[in-house]
MARBA-3410 file (N, C-alpha, C, O; in Angstrom, 1 decimal):
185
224.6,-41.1,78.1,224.7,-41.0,76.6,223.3,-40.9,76.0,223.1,-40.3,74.9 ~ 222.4,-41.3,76.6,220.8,-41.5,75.8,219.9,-40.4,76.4,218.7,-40.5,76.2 ~ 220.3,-39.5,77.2,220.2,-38.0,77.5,220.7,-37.5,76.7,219.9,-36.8,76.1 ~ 222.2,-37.5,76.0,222.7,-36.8,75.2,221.9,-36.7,74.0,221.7,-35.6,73.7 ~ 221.6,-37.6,73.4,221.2,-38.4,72.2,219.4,-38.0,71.6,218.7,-37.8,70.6
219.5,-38.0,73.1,217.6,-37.1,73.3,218.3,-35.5,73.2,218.0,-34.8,72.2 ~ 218.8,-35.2,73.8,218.4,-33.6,73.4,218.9,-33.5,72.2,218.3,-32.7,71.6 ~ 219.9,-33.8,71.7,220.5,-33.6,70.3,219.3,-34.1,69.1,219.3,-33.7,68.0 ~ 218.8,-34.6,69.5,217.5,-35.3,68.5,216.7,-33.9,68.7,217.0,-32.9,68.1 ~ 215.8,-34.2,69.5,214.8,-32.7,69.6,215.8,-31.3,69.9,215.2,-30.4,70.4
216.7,-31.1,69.6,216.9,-29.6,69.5,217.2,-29.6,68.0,217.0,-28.5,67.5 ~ 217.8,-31.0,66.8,218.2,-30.3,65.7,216.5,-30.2,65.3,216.3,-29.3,64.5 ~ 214.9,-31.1,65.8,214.1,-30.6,65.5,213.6,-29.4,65.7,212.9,-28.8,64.9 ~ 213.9,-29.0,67.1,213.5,-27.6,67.1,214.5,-26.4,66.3,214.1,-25.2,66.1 ~ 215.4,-26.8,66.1,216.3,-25.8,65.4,215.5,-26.0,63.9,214.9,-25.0,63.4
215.5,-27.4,63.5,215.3,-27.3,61.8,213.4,-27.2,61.7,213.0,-27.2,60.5 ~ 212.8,-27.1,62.3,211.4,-27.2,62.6,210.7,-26.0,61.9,209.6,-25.7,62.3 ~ 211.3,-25.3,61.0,210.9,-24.0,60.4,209.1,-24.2,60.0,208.6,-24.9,59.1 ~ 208.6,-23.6,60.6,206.9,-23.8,59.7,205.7,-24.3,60.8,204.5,-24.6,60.7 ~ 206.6,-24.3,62.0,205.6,-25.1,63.2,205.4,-26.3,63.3,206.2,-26.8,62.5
204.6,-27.3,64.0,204.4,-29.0,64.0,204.7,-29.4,63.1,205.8,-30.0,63.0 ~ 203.9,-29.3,62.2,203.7,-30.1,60.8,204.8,-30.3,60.1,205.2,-31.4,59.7 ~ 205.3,-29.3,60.0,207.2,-29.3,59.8,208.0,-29.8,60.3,209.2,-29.9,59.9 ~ 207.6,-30.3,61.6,208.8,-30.9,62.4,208.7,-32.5,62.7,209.6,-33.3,62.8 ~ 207.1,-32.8,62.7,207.1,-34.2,62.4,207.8,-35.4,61.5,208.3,-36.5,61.8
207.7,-34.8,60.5,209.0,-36.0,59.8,210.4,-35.7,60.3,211.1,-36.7,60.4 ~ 211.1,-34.3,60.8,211.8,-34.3,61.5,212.0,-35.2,62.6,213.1,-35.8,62.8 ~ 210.8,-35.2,63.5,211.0,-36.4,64.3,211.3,-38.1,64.1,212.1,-38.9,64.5 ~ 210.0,-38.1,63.2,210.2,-39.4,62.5,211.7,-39.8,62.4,212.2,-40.8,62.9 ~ 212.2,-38.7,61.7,213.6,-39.0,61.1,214.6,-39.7,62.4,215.2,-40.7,62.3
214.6,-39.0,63.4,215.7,-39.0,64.3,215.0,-40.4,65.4,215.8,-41.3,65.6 ~ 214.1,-40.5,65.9,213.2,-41.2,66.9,213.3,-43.0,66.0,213.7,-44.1,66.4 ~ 212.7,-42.4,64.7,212.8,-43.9,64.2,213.2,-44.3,63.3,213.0,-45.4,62.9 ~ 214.1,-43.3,62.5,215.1,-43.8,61.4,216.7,-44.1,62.1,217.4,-45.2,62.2 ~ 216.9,-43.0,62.3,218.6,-42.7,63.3,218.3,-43.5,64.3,218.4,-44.7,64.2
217.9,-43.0,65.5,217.7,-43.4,67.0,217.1,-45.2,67.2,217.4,-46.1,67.9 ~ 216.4,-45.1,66.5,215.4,-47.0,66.2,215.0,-47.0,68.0,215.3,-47.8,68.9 ~ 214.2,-45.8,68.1,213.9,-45.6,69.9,212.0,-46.1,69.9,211.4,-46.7,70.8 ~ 211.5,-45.7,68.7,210.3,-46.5,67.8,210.1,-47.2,66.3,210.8,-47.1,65.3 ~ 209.2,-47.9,66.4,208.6,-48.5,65.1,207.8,-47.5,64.7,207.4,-46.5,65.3
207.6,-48.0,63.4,206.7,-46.8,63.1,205.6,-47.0,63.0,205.1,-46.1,62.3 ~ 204.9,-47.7,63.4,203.6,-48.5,64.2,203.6,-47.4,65.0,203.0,-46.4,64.7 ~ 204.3,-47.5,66.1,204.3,-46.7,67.6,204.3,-45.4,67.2,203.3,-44.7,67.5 ~ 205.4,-44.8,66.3,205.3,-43.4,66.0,204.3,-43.2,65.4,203.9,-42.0,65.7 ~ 203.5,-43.8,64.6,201.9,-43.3,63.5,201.0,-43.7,65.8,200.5,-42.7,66.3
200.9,-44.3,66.3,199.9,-44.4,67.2,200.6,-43.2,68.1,200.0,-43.2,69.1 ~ 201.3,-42.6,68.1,201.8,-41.6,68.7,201.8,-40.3,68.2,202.4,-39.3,68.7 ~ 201.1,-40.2,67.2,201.4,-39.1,66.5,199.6,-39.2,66.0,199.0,-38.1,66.2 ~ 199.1,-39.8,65.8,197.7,-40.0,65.8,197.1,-39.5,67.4,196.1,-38.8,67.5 ~ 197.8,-39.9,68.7,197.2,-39.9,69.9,197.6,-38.4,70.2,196.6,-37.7,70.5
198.8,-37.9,70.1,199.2,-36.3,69.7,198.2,-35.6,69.4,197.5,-34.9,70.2 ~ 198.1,-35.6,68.2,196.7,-34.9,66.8,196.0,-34.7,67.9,196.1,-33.6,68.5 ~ 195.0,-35.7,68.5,194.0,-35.4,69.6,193.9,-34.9,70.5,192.8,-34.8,70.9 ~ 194.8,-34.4,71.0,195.3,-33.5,72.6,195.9,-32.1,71.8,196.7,-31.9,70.9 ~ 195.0,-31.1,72.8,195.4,-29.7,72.5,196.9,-29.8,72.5,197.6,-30.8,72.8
197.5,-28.3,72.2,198.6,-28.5,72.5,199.4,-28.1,70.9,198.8,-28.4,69.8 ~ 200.6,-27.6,70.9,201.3,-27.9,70.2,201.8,-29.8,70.0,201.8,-30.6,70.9 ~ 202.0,-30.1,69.1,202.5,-31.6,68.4,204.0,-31.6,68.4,204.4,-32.7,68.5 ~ 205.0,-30.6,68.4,206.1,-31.3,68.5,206.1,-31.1,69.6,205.9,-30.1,68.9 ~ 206.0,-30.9,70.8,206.3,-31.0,72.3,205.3,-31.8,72.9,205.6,-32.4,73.9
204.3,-31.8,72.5,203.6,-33.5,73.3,204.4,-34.5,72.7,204.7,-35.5,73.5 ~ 204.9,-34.5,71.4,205.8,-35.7,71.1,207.2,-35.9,72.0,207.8,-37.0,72.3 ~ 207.6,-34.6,72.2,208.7,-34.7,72.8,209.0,-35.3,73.9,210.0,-35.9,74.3 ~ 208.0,-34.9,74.2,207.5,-35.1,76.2,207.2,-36.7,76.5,207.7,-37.4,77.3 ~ 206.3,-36.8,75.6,206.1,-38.8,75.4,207.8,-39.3,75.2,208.6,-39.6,76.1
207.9,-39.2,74.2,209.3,-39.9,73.3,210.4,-39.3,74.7,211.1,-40.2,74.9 ~ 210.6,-38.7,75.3,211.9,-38.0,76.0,211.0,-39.4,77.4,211.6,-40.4,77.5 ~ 210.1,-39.2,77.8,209.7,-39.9,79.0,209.9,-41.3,78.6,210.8,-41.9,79.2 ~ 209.0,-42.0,77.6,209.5,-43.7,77.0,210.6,-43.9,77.5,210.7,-44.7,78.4 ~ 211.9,-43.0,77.0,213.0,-43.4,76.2,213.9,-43.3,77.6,214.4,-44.3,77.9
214.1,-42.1,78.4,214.5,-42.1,79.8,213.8,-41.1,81.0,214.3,-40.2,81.6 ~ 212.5,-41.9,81.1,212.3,-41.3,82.0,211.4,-39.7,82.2,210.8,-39.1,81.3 ~ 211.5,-39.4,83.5,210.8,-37.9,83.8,211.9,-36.7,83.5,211.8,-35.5,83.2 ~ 213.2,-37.5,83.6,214.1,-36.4,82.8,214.4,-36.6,81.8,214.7,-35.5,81.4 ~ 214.4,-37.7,80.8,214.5,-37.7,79.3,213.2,-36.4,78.8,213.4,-35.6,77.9
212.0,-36.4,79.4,210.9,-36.2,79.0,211.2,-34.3,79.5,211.0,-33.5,78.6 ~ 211.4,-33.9,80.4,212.0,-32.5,80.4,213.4,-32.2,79.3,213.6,-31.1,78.7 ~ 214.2,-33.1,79.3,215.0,-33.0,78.5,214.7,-32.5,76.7,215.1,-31.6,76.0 ~ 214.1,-33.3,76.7,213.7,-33.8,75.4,212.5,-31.9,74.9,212.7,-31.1,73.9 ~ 211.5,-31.9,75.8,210.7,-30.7,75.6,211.5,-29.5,75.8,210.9,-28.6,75.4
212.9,-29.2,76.5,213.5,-27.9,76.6,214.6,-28.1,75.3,215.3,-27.3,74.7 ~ 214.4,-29.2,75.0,215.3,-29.4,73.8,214.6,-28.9,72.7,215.3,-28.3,71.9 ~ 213.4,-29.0,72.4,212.3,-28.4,71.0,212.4,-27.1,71.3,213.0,-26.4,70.5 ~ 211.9,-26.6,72.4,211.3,-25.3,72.4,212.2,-24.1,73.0,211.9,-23.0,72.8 ~ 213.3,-24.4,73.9,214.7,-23.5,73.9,215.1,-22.7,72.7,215.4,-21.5,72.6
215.2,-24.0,71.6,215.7,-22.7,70.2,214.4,-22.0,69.8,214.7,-21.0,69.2 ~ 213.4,-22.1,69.8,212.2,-22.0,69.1,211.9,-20.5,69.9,211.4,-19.6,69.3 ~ 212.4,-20.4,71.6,212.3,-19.3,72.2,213.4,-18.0,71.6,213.0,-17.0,71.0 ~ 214.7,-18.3,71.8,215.9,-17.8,71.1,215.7,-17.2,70.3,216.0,-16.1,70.1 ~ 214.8,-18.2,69.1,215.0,-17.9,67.5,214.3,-16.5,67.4,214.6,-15.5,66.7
213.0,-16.5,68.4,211.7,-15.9,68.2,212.2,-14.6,68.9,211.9,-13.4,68.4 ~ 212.9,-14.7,69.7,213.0,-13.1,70.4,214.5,-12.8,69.6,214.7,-11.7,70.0 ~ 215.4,-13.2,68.8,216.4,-12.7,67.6,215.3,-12.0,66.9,215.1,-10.8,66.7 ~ 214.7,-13.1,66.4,213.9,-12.4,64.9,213.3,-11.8,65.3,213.6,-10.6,65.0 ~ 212.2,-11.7,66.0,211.2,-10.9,65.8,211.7,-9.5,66.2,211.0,-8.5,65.7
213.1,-9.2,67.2,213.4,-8.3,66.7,214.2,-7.5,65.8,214.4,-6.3,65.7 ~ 214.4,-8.4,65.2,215.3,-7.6,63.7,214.1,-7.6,62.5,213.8,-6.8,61.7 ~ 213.6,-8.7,62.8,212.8,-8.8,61.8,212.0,-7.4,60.9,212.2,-7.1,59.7 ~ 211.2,-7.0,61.8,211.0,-5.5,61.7,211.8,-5.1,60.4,211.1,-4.8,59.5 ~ 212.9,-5.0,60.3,213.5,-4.1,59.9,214.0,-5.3,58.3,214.8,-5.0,57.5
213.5,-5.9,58.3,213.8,-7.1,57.4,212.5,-7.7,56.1,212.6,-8.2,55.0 ~ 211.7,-7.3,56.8,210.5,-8.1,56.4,209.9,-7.8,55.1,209.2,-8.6,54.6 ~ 210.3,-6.6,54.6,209.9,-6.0,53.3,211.0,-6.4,51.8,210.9,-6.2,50.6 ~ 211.9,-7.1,52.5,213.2,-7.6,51.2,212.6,-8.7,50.6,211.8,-9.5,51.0 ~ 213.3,-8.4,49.4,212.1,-9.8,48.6,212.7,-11.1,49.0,211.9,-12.0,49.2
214.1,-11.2,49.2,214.6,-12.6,49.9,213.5,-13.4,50.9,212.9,-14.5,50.9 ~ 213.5,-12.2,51.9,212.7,-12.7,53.1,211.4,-13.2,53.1,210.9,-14.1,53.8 ~ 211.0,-12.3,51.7,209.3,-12.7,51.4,209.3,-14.3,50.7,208.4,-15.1,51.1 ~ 210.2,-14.7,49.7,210.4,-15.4,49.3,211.2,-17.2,49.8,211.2,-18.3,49.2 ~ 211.7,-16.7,51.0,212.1,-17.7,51.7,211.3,-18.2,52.6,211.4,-19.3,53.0
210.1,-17.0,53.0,208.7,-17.7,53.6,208.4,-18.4,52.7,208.6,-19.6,52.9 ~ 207.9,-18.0,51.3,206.7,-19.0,50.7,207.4,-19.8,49.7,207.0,-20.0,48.6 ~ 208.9,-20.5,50.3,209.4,-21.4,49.5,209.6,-22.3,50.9,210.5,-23.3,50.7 ~ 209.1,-22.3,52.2,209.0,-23.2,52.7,207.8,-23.9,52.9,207.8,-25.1,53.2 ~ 206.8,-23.3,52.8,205.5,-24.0,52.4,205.4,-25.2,51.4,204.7,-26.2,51.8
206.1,-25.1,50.1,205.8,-26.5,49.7,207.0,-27.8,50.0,206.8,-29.0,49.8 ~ 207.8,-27.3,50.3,208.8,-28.1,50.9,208.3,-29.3,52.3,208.3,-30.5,52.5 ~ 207.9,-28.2,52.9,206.5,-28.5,54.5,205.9,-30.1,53.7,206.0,-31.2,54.2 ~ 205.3,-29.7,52.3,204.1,-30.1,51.6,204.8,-31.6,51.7,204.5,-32.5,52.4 ~ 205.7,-31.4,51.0,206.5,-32.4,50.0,206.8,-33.3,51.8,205.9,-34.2,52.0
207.5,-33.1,52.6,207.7,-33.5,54.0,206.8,-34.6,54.3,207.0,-35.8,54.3 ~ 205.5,-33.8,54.7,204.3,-34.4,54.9,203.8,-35.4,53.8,203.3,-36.5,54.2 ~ 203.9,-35.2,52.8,203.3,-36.3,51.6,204.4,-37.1,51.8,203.9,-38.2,52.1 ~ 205.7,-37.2,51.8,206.3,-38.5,52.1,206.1,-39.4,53.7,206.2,-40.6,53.8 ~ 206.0,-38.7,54.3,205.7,-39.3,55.6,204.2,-40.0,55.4,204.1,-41.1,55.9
202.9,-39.2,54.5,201.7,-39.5,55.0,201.8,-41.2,53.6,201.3,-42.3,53.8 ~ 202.6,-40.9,52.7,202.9,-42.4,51.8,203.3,-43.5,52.6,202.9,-44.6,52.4 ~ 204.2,-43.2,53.7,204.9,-44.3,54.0,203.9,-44.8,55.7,204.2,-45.8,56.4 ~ 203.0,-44.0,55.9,202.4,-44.4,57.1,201.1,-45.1,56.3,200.5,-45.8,57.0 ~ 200.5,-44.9,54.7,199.6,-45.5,53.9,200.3,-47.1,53.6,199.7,-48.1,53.4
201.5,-46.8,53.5,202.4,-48.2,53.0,202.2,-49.0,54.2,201.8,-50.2,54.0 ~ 202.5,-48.5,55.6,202.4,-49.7,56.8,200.7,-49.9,56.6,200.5,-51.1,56.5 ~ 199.7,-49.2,56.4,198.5,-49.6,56.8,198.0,-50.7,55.6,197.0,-51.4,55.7 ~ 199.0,-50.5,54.5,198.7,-51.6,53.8,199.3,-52.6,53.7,199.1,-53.5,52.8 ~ 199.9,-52.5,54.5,201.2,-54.2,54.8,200.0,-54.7,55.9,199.5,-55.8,55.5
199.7,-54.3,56.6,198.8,-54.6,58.4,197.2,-55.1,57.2,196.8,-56.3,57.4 ~ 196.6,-54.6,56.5,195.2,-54.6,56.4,195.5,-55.5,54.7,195.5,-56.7,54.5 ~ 195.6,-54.4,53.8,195.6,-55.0,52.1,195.4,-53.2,51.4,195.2,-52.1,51.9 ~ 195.5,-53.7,50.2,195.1,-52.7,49.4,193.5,-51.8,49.5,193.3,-50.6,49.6 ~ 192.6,-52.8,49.4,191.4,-52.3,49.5,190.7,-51.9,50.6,189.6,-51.3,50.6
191.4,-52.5,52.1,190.9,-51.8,53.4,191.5,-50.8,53.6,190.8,-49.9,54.2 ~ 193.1,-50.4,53.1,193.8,-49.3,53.0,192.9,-48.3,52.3,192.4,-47.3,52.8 ~ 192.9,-48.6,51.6,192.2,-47.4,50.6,190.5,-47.0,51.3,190.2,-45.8,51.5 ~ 189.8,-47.9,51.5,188.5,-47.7,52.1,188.7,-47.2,53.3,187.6,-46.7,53.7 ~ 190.0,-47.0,54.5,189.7,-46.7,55.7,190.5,-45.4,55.2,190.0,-44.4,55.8
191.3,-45.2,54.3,191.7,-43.5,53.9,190.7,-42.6,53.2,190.9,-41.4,53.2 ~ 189.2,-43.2,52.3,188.5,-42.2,51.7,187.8,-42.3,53.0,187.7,-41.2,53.5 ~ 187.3,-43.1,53.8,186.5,-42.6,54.8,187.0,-41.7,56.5,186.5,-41.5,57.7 ~ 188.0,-41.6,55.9,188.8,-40.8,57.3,189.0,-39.6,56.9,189.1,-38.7,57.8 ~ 189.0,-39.3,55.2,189.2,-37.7,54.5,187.5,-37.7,54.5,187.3,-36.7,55.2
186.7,-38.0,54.2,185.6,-37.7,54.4,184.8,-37.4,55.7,184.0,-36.5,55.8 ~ 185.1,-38.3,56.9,184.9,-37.8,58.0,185.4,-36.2,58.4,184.6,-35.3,58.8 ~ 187.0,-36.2,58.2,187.7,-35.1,58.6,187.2,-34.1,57.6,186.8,-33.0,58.1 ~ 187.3,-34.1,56.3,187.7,-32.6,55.5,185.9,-32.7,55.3,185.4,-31.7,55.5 ~ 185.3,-33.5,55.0,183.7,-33.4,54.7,182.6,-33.0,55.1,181.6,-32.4,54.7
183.3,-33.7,56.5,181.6,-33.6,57.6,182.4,-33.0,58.7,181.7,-32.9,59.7 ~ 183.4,-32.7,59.0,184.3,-32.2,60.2,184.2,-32.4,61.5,183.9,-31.6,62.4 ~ 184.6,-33.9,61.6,184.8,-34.6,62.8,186.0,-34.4,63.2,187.0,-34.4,62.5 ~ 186.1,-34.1,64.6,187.0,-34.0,65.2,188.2,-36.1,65.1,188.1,-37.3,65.4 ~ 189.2,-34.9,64.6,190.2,-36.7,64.6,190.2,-37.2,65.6,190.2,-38.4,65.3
190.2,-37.1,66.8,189.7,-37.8,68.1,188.8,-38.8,68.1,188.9,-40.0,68.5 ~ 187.7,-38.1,67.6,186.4,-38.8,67.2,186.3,-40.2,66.0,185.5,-41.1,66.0 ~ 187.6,-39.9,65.0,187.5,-40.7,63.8,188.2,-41.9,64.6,187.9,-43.1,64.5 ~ 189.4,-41.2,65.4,190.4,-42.5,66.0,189.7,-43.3,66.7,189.7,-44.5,66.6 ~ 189.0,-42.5,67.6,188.6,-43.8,68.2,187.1,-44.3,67.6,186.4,-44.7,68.5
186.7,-44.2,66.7,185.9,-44.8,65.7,186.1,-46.1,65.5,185.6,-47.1,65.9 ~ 187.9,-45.7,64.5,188.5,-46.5,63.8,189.1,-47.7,64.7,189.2,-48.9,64.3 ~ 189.5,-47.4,66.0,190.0,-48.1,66.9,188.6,-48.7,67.8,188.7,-49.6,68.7 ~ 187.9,-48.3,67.6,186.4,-48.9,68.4,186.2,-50.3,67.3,186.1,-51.5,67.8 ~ 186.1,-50.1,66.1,185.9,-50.8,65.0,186.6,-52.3,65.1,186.2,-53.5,65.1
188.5,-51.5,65.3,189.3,-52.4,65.2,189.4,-54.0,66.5,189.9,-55.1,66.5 ~ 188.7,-53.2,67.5,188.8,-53.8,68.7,187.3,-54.7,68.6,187.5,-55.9,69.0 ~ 186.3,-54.4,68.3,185.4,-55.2,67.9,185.6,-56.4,67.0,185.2,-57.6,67.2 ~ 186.4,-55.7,66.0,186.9,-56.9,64.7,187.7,-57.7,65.4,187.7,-58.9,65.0 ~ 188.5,-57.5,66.3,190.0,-58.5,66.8,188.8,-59.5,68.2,189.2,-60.6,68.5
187.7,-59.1,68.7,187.1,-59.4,69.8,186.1,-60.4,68.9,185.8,-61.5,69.5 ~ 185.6,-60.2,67.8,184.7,-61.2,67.3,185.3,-62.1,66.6,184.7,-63.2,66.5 ~ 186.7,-62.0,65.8,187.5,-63.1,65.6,187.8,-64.0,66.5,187.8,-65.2,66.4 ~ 188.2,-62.9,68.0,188.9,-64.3,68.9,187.3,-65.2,69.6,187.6,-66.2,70.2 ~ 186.1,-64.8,69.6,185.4,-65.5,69.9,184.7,-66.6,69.1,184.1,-67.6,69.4
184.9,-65.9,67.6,184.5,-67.3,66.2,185.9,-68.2,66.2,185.7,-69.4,65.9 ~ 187.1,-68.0,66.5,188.1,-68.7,66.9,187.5,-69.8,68.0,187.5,-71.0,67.7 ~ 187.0,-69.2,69.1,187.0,-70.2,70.1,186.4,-71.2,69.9,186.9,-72.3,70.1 ~ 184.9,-70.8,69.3,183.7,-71.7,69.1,184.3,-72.4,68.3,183.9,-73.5,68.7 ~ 185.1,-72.6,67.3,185.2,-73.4,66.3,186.4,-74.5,66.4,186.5,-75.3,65.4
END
């Protein structure tokens, strides 16, 4: 049943996944940790952060993790022919009719009305992973660890690899000098 449950999860993402990764992420979200409760969303933001950092397409490194967790070396093949099966299908339909399609204003118009939809997707996902980091920290480390993670990234253009484990170098220092002013005292 939790083979079933895996590929029906990643194929309605790869079916509904219109726009590449970015697009399919809250899709994941949706099914992994809203429907399925297979993660927290702790785990999915450290999994989707550890993703970001490794080449690769993002919904099939997710898939591949999340299909392996959940069952296994075959959940984990399951799970990645589940994203990218329709994604192959879709591409060799369209791209050949497409051709002959591409110039209708529908067509033109149903591309660039998925773009802000994408937008809207991601802005709810990126609120509600700001909301955990302010339950975990407070308002004002939230806010100070988000202007300085857009400034690392969009400013000075650090690789997010680089910022993560910054931020995670930081964090592990802070939890290591607590537990040692803990002891002494």
């Amino acid at each position: 049943m939790k083979q079933w449950q895996l590929f029906y999860a990643f194929l309605k993402v790869g079916l509904l996944g219109y726009g590449g990764g970015p697009s399919s992420i809250p899709l994941v979200h949706k099914e992994v940790v809203e429907r399925y409760k297979w993660l927290s969303n702790d785990e999915f933001a450290d999994i989707l952060a550890l993703g970001n950092t490794l080449p690769g397409p993002i919904a099939t490194k997710m898939a591949g993790y999340i299909g392996y967790r959940v069952a296994g070396l075959i959940g984990m093949v399951n799970a990645v022919l589940a994203s990218i099966v329709p994604t192959i299908l879709l591409m060799i339909i369209l791209l050949t009719s497409l051709t002959s399609f591409k110039d209708l204003d529908w067509v033109k118009g149903m591309t660039k009305a998925v773009v802000p939809v994408v937008g809207v997707m991601l802005a709810v996902l990126t609120w509600e992973f700001f909301e955990n980091a302010r339950k975990g920290l407070n308002w004002g480390k939230a806010i100070l660890l988000t202007i300085i993670s857009l400034v690392l990234l969009e400013f000075l253009q650090v690789h997010p690899g680089i910022v993560i484990a910054i931020l995670l170098g930081v964090a592990i220092a802070r939890k290591d000098h607590k537990q040692r002013k803990g002891a002494t005292s």
